[in-house]
SEGUZA-52219 format. One record per atom (N, C-alpha, C): residue number from 1; residue in one letter; atom name; z negated, x negated, y negated. Coordinates in steps of 0.2 Angstrom, whole numbers, plus 2048, in hexadecimal, padded with zeros to 3 digits. Layout:
N
 num residu atome   Z   X   Y
 NUM      A    CA   Z   X   Y
...
end
This chain:
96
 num residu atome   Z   X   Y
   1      X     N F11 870 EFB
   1      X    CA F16 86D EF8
   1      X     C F16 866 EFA
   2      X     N F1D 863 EFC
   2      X    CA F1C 85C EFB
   2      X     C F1B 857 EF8
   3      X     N F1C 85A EEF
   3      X    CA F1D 853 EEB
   3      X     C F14 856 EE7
   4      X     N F12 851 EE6
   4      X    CA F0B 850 EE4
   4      X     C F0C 851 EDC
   5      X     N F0C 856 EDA
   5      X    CA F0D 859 ED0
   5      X     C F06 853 ECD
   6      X     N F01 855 ECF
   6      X    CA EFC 84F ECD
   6      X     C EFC 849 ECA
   7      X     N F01 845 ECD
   7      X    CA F04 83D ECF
   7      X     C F07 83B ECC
   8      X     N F0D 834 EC8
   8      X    CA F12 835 EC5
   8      X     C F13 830 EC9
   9      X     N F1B 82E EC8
   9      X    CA F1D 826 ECC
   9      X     C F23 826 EC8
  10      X     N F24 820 EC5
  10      X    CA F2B 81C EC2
  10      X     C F2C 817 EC7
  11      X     N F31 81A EC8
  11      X    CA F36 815 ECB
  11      X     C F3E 812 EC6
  12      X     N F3C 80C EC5
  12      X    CA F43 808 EBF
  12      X     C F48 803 EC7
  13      X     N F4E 805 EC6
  13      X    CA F53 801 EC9
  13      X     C F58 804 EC9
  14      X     N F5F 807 ECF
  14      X    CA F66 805 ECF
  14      X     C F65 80B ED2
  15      X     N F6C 811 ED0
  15      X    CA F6D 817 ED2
  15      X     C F73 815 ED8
  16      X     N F70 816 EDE
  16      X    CA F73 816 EE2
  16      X     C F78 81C EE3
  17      X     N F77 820 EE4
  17      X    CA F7A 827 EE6
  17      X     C F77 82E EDF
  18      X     N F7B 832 EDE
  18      X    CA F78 838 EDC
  18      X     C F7E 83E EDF
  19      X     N F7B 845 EE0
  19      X    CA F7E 848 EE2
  19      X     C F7D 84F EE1
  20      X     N F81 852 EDD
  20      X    CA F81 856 EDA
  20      X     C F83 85B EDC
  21      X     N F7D 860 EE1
  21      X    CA F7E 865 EE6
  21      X     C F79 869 EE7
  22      X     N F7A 870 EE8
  22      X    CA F75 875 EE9
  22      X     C F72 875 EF0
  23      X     N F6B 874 EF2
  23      X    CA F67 878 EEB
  23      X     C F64 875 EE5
  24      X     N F64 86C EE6
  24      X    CA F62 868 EE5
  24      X     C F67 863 EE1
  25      X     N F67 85F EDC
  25      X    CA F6A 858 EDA
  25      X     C F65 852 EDD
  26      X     N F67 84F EE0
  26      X    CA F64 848 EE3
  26      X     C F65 841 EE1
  27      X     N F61 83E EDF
  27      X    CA F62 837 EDE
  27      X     C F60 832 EE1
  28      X     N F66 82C EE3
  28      X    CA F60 826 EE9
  28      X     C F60 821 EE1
  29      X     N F5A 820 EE0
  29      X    CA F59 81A EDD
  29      X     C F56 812 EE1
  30      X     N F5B 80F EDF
  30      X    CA F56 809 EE5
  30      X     C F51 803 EDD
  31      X     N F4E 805 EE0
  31      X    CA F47 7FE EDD
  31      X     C F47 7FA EDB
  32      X     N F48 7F8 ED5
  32      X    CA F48 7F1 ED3
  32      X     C F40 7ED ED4
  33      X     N F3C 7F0 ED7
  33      X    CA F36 7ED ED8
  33      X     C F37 7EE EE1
  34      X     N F3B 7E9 EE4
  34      X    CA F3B 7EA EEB
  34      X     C F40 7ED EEF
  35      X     N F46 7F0 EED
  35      X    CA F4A 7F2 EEF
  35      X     C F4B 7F9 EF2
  36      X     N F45 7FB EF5
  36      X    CA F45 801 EF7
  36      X     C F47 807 EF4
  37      X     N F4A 80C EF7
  37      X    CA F4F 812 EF7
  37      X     C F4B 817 EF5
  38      X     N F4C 819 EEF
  38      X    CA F47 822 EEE
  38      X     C F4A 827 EEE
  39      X     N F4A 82B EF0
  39      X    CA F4C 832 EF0
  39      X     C F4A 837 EEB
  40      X     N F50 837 EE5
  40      X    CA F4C 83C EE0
  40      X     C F4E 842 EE1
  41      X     N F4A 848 EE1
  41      X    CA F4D 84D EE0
  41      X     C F4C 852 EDB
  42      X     N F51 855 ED9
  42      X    CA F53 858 ED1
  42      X     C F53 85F ED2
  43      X     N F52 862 ECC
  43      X    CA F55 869 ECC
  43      X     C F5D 86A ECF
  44      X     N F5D 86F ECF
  44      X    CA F65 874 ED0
  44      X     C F69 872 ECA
  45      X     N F70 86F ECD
  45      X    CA F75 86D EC7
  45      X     C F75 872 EC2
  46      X     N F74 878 EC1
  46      X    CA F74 87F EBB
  46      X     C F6E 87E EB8
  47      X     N F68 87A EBB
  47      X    CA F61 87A EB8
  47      X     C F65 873 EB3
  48      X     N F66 86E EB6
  48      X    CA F67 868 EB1
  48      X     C F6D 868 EAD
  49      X     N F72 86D EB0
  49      X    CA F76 86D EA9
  49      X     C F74 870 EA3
  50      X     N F70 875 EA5
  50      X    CA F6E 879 EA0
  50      X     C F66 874 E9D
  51      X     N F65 871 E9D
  51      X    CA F61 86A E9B
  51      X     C F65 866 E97
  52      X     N F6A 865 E98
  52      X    CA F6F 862 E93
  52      X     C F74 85A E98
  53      X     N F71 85C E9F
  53      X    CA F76 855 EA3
  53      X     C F7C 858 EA2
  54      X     N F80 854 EA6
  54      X    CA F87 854 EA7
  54      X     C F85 852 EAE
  55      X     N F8C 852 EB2
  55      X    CA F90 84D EB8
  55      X     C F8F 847 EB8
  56      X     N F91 843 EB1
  56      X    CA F92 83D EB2
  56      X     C F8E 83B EAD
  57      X     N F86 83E EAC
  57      X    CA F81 83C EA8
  57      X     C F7D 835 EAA
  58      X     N F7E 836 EB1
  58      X    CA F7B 82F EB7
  58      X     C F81 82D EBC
  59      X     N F81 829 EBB
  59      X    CA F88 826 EC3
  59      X     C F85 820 EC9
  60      X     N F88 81E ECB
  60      X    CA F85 81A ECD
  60      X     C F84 811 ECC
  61      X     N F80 810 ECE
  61      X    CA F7F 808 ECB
  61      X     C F7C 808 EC2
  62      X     N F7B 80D EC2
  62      X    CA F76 80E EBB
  62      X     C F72 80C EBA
  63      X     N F6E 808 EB6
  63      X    CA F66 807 EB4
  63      X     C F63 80E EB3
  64      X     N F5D 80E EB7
  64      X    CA F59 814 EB5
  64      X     C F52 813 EB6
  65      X     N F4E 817 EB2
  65      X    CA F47 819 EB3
  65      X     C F45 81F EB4
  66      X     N F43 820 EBA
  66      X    CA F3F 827 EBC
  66      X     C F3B 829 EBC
  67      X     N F36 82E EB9
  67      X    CA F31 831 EBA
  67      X     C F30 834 EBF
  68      X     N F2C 837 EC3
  68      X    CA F2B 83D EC8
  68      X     C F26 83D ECA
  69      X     N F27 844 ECF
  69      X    CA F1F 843 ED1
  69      X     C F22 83F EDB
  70      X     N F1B 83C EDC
  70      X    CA F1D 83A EE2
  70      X     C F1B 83E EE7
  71      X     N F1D 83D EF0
  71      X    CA F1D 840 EF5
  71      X     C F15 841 EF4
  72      X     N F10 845 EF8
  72      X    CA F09 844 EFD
  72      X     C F09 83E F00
  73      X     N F0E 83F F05
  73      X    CA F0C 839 F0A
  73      X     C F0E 833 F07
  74      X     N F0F 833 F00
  74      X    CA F14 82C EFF
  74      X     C F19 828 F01
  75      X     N F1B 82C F04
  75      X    CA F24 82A F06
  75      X     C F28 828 EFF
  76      X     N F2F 824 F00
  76      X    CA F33 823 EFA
  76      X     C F36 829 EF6
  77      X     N F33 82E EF4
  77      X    CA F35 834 EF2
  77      X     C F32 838 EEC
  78      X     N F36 83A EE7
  78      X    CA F31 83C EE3
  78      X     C F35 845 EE0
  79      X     N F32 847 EDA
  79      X    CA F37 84D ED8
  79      X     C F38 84C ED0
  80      X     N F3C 84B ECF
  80      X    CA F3F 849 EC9
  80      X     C F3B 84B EC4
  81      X     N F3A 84A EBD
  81      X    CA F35 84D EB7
  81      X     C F3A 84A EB3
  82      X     N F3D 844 EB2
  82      X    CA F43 842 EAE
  82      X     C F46 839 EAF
  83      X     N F4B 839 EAC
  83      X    CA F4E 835 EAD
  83      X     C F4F 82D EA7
  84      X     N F4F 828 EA6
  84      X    CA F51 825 EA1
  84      X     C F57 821 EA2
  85      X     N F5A 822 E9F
  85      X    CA F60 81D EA2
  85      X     C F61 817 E9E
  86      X     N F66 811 E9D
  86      X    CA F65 80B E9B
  86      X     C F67 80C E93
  87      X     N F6A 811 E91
  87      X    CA F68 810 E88
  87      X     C F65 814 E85
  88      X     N F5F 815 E8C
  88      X    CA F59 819 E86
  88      X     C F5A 821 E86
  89      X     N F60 825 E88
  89      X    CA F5F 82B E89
  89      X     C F59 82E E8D
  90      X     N F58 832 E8D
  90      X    CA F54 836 E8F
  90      X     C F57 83D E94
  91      X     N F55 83C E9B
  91      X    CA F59 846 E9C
  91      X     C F55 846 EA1
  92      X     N F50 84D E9E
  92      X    CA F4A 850 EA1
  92      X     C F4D 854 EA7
  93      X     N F4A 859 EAD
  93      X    CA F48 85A EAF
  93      X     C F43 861 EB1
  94      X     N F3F 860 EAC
  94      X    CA F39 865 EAA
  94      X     C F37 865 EA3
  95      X     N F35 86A EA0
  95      X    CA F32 868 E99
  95      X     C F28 866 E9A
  96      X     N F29 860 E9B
  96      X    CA F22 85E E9C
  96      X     C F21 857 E9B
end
C-alpha cells in the first residue's frame, strides 16, 4: 500500500481543487504552513454520500483541516480519514 495507516498528518489551509469522480474524490489542499500542495485522496463519491457529504459539502478556497494518513515515501499526499471545515463540521471518511 502506499499510504502508511500507522501515521497521521493534518494538514490546515485552502481547498484548491476537489473532484468528484470515480474511483476516487480528490482534494488539492494547499498549506497554510508553507504553501505546498497535497493531494487528498477520498473514498468513491457513493461511499461519502452515503457518510452524509453532499457536492457542495467543500468547494473551493474553503478553510479546511485534514486528517490522513500520509504517503511511505512522504511525498505531499495522504488518504483521507476526515475533514474539518471552517465552522466546525465534521465529514468523516472512515469510522475510526
Amino acid at each position: 500500500a502506499m499510504f502508511d495507516t500507522t501515521k497521521d498528518v493534518t494538514i490546515s489551509g485552502a481547498v484548491k481543487t476537489i473532484k468528484w469522480q470515480n474511483p476516487h474524490v480528490y482534494l488539492e489542499v494547499v498549506s497554510a504552513d508553507g504553501g505546498k500542495v497535497w493531494s487528498i485522496e477520498c473514498s468513491p463519491p457513493s461511499i461519502l454520500v452515503r457518510r452524509g457529504w453532499s457536492i457542495d459539502a467543500i468547494a473551493a478556497g474553503d478553510k479546511v483541516s485534514v486528517l490522513g494518513h500520509p504517503l511511505r515515501d512522504g511525498g505531499p499526499a495522504a488518504y483521507l480519514m476526515n475533514v474539518t471545515t471552517a465552522t466546525g463540521a465534521v465529514l468523516k471518511d472512515h469510522d475510526y
